[in-house]
C-alpha positions as CSV (number, residue, x, y, z in Angstrom):
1,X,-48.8,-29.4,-14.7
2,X,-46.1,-31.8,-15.7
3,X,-43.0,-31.7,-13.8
4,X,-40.0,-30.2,-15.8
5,X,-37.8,-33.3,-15.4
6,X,-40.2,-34.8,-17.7
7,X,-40.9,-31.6,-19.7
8,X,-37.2,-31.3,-20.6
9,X,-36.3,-33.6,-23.9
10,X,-32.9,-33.8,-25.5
11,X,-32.6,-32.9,-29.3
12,X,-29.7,-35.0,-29.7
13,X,-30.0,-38.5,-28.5
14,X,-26.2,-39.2,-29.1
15,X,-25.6,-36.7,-26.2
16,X,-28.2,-36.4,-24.0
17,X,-28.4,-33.0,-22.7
18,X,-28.2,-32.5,-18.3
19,X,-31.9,-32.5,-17.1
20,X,-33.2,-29.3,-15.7
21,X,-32.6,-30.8,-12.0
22,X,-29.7,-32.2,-12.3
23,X,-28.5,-28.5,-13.5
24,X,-30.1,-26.8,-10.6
25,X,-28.7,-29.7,-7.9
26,X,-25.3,-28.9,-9.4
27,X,-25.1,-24.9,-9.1
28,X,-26.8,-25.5,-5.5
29,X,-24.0,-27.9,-4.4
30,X,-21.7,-25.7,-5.7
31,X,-22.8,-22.7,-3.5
32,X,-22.9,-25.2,-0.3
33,X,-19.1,-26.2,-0.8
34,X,-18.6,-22.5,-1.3
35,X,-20.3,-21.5,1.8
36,X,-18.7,-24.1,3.9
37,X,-15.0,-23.8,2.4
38,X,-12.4,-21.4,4.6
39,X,-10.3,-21.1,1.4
40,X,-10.1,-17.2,0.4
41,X,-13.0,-15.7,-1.8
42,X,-10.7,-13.6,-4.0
43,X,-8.6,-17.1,-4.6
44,X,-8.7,-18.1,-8.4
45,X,-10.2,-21.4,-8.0
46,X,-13.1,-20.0,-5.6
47,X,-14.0,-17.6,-7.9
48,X,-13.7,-20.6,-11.4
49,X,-16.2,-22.6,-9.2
50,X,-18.7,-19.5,-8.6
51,X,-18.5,-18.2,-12.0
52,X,-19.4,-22.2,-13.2
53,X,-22.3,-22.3,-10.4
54,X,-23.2,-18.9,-11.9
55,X,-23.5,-20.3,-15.4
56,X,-25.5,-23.6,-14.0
57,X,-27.8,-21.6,-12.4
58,X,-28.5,-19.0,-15.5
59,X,-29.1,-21.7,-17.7
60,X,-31.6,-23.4,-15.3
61,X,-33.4,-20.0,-14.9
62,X,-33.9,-20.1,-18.9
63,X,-35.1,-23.7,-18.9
64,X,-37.7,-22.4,-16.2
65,X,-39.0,-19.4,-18.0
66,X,-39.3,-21.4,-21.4
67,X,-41.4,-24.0,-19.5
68,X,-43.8,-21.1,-17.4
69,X,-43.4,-23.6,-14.4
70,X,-44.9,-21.3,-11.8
71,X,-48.2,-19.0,-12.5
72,X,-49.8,-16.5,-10.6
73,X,-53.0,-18.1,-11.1
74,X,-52.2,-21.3,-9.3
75,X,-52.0,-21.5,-5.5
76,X,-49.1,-23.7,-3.4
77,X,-50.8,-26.6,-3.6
78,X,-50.9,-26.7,-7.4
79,X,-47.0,-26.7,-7.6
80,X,-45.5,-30.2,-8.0
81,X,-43.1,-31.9,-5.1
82,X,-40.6,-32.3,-7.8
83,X,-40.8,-28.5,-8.9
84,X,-40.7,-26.6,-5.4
85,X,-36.8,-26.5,-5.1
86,X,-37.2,-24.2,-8.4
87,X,-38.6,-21.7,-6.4
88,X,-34.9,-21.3,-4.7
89,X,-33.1,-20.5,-8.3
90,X,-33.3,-16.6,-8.4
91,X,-31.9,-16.8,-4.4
92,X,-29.2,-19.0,-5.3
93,X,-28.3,-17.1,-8.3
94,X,-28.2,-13.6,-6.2
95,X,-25.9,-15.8,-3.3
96,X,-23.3,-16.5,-6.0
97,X,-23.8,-13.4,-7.8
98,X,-22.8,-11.8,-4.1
99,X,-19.6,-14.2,-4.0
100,X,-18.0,-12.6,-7.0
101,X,-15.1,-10.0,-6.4
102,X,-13.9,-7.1,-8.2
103,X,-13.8,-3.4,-6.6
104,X,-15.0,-1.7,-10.5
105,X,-17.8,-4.5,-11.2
106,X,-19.2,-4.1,-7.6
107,X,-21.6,-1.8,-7.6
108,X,-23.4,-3.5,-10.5
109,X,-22.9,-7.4,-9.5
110,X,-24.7,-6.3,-6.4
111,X,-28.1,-4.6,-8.1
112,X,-28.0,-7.7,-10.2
113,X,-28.3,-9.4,-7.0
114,X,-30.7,-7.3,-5.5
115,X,-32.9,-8.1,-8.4
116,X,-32.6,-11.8,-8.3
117,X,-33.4,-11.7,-4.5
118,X,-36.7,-9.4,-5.2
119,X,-37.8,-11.9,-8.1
120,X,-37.7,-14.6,-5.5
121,X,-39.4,-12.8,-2.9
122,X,-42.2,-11.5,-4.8
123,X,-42.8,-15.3,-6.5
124,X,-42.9,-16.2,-2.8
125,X,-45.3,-13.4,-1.9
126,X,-47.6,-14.4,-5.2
127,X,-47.7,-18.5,-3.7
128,X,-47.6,-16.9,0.2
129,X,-45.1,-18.9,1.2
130,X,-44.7,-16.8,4.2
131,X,-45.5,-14.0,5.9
132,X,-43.3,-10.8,5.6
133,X,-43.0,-7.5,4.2
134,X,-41.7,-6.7,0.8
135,X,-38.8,-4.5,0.6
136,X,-38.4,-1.4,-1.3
137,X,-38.1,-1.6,-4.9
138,X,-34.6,0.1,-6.3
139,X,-35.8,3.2,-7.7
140,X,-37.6,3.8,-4.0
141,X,-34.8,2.8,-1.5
142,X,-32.2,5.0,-3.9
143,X,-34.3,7.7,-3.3
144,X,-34.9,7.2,0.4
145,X,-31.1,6.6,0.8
146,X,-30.1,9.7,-1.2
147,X,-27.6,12.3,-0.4
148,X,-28.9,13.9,2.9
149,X,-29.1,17.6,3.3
150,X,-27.9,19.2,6.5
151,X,-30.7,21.0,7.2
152,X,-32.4,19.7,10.4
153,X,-35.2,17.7,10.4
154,X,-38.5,18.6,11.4
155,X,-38.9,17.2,15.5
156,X,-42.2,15.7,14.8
157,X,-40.2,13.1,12.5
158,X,-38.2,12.3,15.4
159,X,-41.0,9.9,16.9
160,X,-42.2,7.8,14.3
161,X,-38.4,7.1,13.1
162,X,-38.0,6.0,16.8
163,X,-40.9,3.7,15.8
164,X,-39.7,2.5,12.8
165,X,-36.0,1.2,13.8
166,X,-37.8,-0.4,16.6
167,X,-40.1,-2.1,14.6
168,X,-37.1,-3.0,12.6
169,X,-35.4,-4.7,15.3
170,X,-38.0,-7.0,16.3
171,X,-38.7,-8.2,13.3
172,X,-34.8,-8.6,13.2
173,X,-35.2,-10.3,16.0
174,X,-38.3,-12.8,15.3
175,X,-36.6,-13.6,11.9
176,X,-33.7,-14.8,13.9
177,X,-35.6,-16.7,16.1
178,X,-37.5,-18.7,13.1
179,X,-34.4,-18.9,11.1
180,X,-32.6,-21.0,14.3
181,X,-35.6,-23.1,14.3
182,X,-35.8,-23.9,10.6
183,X,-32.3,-24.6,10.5
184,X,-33.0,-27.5,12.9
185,X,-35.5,-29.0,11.7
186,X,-33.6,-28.5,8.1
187,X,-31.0,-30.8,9.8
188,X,-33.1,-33.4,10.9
189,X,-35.2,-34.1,7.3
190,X,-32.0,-33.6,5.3
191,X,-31.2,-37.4,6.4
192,X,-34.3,-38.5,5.4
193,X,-34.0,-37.2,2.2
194,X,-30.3,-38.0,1.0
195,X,-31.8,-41.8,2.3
196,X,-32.4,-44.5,-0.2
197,X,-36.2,-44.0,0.4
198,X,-38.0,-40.8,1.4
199,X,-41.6,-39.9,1.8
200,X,-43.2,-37.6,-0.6
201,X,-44.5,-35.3,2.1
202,X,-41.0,-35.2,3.8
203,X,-39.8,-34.1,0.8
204,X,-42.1,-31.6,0.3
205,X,-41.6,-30.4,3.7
206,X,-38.0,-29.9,3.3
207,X,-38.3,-28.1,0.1
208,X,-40.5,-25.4,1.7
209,X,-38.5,-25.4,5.0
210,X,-35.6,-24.5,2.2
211,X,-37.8,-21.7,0.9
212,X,-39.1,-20.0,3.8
213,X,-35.2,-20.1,5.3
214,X,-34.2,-18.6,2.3
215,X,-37.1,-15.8,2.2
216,X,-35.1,-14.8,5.7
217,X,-31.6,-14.7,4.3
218,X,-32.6,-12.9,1.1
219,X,-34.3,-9.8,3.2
220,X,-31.3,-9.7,5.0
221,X,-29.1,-9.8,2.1
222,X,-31.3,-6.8,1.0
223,X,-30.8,-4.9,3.4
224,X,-27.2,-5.3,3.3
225,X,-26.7,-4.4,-0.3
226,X,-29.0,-1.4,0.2
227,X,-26.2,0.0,2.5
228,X,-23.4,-1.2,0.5
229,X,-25.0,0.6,-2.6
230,X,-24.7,4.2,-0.6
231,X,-20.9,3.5,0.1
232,X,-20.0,2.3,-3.5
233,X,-22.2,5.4,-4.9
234,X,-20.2,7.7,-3.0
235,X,-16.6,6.2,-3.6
236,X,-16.0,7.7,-6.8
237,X,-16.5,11.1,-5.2
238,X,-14.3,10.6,-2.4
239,X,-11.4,9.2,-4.7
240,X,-12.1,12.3,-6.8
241,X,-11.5,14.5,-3.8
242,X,-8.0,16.3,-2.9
243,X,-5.6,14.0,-0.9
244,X,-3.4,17.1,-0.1
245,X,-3.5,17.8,3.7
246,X,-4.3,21.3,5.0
247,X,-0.8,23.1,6.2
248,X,-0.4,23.9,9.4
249,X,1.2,26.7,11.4
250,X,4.9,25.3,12.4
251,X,4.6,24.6,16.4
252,X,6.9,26.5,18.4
253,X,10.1,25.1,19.9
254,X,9.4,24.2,23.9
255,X,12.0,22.4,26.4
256,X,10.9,20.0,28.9
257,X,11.6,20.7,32.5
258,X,12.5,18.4,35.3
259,X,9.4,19.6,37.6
260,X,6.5,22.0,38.1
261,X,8.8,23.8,40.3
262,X,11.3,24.3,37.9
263,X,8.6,24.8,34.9
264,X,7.3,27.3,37.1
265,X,10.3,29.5,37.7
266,X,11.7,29.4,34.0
267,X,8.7,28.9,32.1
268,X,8.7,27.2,28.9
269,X,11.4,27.9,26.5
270,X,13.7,29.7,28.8
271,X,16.7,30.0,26.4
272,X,19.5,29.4,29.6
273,X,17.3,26.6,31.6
274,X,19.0,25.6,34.8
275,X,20.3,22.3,34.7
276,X,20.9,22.2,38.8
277,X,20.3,23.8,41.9
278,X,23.2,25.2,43.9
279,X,22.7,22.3,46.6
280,X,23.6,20.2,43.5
281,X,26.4,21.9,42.2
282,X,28.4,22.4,45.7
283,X,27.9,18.8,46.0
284,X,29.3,17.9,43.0
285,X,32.8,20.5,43.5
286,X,32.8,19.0,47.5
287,X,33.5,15.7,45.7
288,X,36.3,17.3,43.1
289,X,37.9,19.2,46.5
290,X,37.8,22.6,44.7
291,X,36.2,24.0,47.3
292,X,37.9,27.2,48.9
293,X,37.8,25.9,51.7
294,X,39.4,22.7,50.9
295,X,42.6,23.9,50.1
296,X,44.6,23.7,46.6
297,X,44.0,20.7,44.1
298,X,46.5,18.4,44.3
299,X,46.7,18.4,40.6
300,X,47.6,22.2,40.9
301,X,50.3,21.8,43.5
302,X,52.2,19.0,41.0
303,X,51.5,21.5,37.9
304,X,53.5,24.4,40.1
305,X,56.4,22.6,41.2
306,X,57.0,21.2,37.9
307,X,56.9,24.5,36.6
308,X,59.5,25.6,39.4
309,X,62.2,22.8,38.8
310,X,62.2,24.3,35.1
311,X,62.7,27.8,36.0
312,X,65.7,26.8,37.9
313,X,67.4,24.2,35.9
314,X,67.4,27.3,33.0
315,X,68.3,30.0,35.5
316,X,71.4,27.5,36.8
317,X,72.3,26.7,32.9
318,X,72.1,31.0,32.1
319,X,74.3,31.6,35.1
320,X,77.4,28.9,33.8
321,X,76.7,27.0,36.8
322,X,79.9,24.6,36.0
323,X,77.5,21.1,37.6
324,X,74.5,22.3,35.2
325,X,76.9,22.6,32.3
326,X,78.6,19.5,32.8
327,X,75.6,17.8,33.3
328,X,73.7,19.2,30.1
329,X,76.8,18.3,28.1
330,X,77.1,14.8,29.0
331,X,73.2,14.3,28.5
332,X,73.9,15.5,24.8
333,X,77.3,13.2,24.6
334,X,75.1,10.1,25.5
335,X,72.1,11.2,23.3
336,X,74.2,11.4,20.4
337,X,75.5,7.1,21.4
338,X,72.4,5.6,22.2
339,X,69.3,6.0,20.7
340,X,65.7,7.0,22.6
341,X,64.6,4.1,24.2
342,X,68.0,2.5,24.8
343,X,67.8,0.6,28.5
344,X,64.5,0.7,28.9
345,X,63.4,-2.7,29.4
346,X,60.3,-2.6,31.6
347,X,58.2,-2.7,29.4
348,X,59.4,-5.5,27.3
349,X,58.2,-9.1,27.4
């Protein structure tokens, strides 16, 4: 079987049309610089560049199917050095495909993906590429992730689930392991190949190393979108659902008390809480000297004899005492002269 670098021709001879490689090297480099860039997914030129890769890599696919480059009929050996990095263009396309954002076009960009990864696991299966089990189709893993009911399941189910998700993990585990080592060795003939001058079998090598570490990713990637799928099926239901919250009874007033003891004697809610003992409160008059025993305030004493001095002054002034008299009249012959304030000069700067 020819290679498809030389089955591709160009119509137009003016303008030579990008050879099927060149158009799957480009959507491929694409998706590494995407991989490898920290700039945001959801940023506008992130999502030009996958959208481009996207196109690349649909275009490519076409060119492939027109040419019938890969058969069931034919076995690994049959597939040309030059046409084994084809194998990766259904992968590739699901990666970017996985890269695109968009909360309404979700659900579907992701089956489309799921259907690109299962295309290049089954081609992978048909040339046995590697060893590994096929996952469910769609129609099967919806149905074994449907809705589940609340009745209880039957305990003899209980084991062989045990089973399963530990089965599950191992392989988890032993994909992990081979993925680590692929990546390695991935490493090491990647210089060899980007040299001037590169074995045939190296390349060979590296192009199956790239396929079997890709046969890893895209079971992962399947398993991931299977759960996704159950969340995004289930989203329009909960936006659909009533966001008003349940009223509840109005809690009933309480008052915090300064210890157990005290919380203990009043209870919670007392409506004339003690806010001191009796200890407390003779302290506090000891300090003020309003004790009995103490004697009068002082404050009182100077409140009484003021009151005293004007009970007599007006007693003396209703009796025509003649020094009262004379003295009220010449305190009204100077107030009448001088104005409040005169003399006072104590207070002036």
């Amino acid at each position: 079987m020819a290679s498809a670098e030389e089955s591709v021709q160009t119509a137009d001879a003016e303008a030579p049309a990008p050879k099927l490689s060149e158009i799957l090297d480009s959507g491929w480099k694409l998706y590494e610089e995407l991989d490898k860039s920290n700039e945001p997914t959801n940023s506008t030129s992130v999502q030009v560049k996958i959208k481009r890769g996207i196109q690349q890599l649909e275009e490519a696919t076409k060119m492939v199917s027109q040419l019938d480059l890969f058969s069931r009929n034919e076995e690994l050996d049959e597939i040309s050095t030059a046409d084994l990095k084809f194998l990766l263009l259904p992968a590739l396309l699901a990666a970017l495909v996985m890269k695109q954002v968009g909360v309404a076009q979700r659900l579907e960009r992701v089956q489309i993906a799921r259907v690109h990864f299962l295309s290049f696991l089954r081609r992978c299966k048909e040339y046995n590429i590697s060893s590994f089990h096929m996952p469910r189709e769609a129609q099967d893993a919806e149905a074994s992730s449907g809705v589940e009911t609340d009745a209880p399941r039957p305990a003899h189910h209980a084991q062989p689930d045990l089973i399963t998700m530990a089965t599950q993990r191992q392989a988890k585990i032993e994909r992990y392991n081979q993925q680590k080592q692929v990546e390695q060795k991935l490493a090491e003939l990647r210089v060899q190949v980007d040299g001037s001058s590169v074995d045939e079998e190296v390349t060979r090598e590296f192009y199956l190393l790239q396929v079997r570490r890709w046969i890893t990713l895209a079971l992962e990637e399947i398993e991931s979108i299977d759960q996704e799928v159950q969340i995004l099926r289930r989203m329009p239901a909960l936006s659909q659902a009533p966001t008003q919250k349940p009223r509840r009874a109005p809690m009933k007033p309480f008052i915090l008390t300064k210890d157990a003891a005290q919380a203990k004697v009043f209870g919670a809610g007392y409506p004339s809480l003690a806010t001191m003992t009796v200890d407390e409160w003779y302290d506090q008059h000891k300090k003020r000297g309003c004790l009995p025993d103490q004697g009068i305030p002082q404050s009182t004493v100077d409140v009484d004899a003021q009151e005293r001095e004007k009970e007599e002054k007006e007693r003396k002034e209703e009796e025509d005492d003649e020094e009262a008299l004379q003295k009220a009249r010449d305190w009204d012959n100077w107030k009448d002269t001088h104005r409040r304030g005169y003399g006072n000069r104590q207070n002036m700067g």
